[in-house]
C-alpha positions as CSV (number, residue, x, y, z in Angstrom):
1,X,112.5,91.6,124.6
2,X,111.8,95.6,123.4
3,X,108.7,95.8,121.9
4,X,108.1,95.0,118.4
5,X,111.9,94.1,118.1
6,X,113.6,90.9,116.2
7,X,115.8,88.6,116.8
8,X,119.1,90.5,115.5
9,X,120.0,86.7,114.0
10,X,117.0,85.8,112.4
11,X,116.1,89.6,110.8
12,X,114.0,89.0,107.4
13,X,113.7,84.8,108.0
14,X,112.2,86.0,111.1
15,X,109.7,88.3,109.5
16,X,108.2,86.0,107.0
17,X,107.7,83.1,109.8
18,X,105.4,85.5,111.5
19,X,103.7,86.4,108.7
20,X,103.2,82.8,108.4
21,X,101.7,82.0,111.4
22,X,99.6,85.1,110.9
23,X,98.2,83.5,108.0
24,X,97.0,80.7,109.9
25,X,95.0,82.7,112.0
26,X,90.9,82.3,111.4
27,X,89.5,84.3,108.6
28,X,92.5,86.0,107.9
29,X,93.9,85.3,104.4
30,X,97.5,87.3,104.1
31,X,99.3,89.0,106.7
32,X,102.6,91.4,105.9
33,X,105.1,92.5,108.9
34,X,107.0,95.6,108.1
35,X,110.1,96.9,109.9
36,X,112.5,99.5,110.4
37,X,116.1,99.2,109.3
38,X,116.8,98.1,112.6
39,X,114.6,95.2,112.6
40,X,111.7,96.5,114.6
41,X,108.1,95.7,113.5
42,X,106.3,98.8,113.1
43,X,103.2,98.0,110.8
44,X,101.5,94.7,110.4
45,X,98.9,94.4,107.6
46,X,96.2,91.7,108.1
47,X,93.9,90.6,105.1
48,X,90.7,89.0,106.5
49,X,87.3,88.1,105.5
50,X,84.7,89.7,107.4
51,X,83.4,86.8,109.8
52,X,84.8,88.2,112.7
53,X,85.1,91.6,114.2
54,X,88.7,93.7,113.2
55,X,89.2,93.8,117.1
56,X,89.5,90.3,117.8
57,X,91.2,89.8,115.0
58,X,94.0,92.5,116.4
59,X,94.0,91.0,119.4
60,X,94.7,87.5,117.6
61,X,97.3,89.4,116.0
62,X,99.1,90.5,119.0
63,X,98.7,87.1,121.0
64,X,100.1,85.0,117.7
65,X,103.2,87.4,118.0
66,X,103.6,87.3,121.8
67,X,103.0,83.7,122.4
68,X,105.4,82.5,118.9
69,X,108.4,85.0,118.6
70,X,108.1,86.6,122.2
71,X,107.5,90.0,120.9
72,X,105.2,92.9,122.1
73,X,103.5,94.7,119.0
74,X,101.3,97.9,120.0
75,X,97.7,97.3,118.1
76,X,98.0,100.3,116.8
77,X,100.8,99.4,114.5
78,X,97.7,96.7,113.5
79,X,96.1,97.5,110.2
80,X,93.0,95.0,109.7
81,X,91.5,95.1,105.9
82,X,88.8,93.0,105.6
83,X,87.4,92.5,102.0
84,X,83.6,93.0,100.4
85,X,84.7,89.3,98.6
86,X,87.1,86.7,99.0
87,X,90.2,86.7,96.9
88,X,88.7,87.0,93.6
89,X,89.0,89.3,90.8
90,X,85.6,90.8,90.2
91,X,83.4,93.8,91.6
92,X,79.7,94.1,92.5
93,X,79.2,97.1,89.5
94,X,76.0,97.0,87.6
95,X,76.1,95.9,84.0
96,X,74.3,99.3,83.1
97,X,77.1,101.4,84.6
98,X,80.2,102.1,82.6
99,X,83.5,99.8,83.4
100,X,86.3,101.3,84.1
101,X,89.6,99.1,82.3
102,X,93.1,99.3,82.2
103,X,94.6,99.8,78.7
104,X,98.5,99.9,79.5
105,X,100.9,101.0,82.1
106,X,104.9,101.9,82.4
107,X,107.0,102.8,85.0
108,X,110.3,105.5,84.1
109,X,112.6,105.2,86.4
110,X,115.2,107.7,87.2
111,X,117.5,108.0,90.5
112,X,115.4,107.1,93.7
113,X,112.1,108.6,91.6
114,X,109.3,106.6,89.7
115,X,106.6,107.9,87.4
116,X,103.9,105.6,87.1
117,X,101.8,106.4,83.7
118,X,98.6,104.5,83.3
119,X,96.1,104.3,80.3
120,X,92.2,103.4,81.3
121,X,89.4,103.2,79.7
122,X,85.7,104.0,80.1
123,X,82.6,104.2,77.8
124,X,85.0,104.5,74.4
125,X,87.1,107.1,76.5
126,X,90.7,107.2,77.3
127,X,92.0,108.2,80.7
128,X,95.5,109.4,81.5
129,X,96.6,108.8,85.0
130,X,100.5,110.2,86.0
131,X,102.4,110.2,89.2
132,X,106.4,110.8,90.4
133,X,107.6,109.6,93.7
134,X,110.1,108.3,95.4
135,X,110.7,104.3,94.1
136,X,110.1,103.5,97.7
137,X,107.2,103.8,97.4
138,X,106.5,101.2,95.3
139,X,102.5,100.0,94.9
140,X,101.3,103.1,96.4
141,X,102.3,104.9,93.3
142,X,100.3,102.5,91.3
143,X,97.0,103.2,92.9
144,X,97.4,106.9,93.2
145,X,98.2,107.3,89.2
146,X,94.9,104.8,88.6
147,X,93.3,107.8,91.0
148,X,94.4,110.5,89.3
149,X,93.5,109.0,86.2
150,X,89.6,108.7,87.1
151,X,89.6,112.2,89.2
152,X,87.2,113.7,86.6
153,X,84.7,110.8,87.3
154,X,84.5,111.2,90.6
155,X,82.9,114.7,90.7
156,X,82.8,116.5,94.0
157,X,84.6,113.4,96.1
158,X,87.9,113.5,97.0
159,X,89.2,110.3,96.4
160,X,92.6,108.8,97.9
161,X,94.7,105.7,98.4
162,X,94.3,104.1,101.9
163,X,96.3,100.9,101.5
164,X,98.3,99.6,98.3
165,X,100.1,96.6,98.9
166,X,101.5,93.3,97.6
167,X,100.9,90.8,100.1
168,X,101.3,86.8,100.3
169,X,98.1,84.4,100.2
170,X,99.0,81.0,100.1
171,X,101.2,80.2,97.4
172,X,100.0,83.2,95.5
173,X,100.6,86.5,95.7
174,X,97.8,89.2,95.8
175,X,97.6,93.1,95.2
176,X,95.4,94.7,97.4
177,X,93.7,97.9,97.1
178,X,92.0,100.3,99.4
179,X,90.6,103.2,98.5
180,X,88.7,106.0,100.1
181,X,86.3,108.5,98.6
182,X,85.1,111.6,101.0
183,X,82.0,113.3,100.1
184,X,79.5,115.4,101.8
185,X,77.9,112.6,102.5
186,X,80.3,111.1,104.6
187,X,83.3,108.9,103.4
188,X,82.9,105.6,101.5
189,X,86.0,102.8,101.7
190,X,86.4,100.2,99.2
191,X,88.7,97.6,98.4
192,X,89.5,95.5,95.2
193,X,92.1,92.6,94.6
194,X,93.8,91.0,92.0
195,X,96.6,88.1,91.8
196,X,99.9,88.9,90.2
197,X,100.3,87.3,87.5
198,X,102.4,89.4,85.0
199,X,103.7,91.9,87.6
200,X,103.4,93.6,91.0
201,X,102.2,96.8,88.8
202,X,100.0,95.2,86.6
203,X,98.0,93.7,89.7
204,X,98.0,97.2,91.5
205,X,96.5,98.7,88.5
206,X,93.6,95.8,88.1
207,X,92.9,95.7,92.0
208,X,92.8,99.0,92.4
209,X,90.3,99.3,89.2
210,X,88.4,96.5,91.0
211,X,88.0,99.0,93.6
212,X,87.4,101.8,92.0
213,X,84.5,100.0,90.0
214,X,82.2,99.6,93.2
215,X,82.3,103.1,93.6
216,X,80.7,104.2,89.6
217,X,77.0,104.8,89.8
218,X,77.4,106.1,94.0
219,X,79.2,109.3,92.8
């Protein structure tokens, strides 16, 4: 079998029984398998609590693959996020620091391009955030406009989107947001989550804020 390659009968039934049996692993939580048009796996995104170290938990990865479907996947296609808190929608900010909220958000589509518009608030102030790209790219989008939004908070940090994904828990499904702020300090990651419950956007927006609201009072 080539590595990281699918059955050519099974193609996306295939893909979500591994991301099953990735979910069953210990301490992870959600797992997403992403491949090229040709089937091949060539990301796998692991959502874990933080009881065990990313390592094993790549090598877990790879050995569920091997030893299930018969397929070779190179750990570096193996992207481990392991959250601060389980799969809840909160944040650890202090009640004396300002919250940052979402207030609305629309998507205009036109051709392969999306514009992703959100509306936030903080402290009785209202915060624009506005981003094109290409539809493909889908929650990324999201998290980026929530960034761009809040770029006059974050003073000399550069702030950017690590990981923006919808991924399966359980019978749920969860956004998942990781974002990563760079200062002369040294870079900080967080993450933030929220379930969908209206829409894939609307949860991007909330777990990115949930994200985004760990970092107010360090910058």
């Amino acid at each position: 079998m080539v590595m990281g390659q699918a059955p050519s009968d099974r193609g996306q039934d295939s893909m979500q029984e591994v991301e099953s049996a990735l979910a069953r692993i210990p301490s992870v939580t959600a797992a997403r398998v992403v491949t090229n048009p040709s089937g091949r796996i060539i990301e796998v995104h692991v959502l874990a609590r933080r009881d065990r170290a990313p390592k094993q938990l790549v090598r877990d990865v790879q050995s569920v693959i091997l030893a299930s479907f018969g397929l070779e996947v190179d750990y570096r296609t193996v992207s481990v996020v392991q959250l601060d808190d389980p799969l809840v929608e909160g944040d650890a900010v202090s009640a004396s620091q300002p919250r940052v909220a979402l207030l609305r958000l629309s998507a205009d589509v036109r051709g392969h391009s999306t514009e992703i518009i959100v509306h936030l608030s903080v402290g009785g102030e209202e915060l624009l955030g506005s981003v094109r790209g290409p539809a493909s790219s889908g929650m990324r989008l999201v998290a980026r406009s929530v960034v761009e939004a809040v770029s006059g908070l974050i003073g000399d940090g550069a702030l950017d989107v690590d990981f923006a994904e919808v991924v399966p828990a359980g019978q749920y499904s969860v956004a998942v947001a990781v974002l990563r702020l760079a200062t002369n300090k040294g870079d900080q990651v967080v993450s933030g989550s929220a379930v969908v419950r209206k829409d894939g956007n609307d949860a991007m927006a909330r777990a990115s804020l949930s994200a985004l609201n760990r970092l107010i009072g360090t910058v």
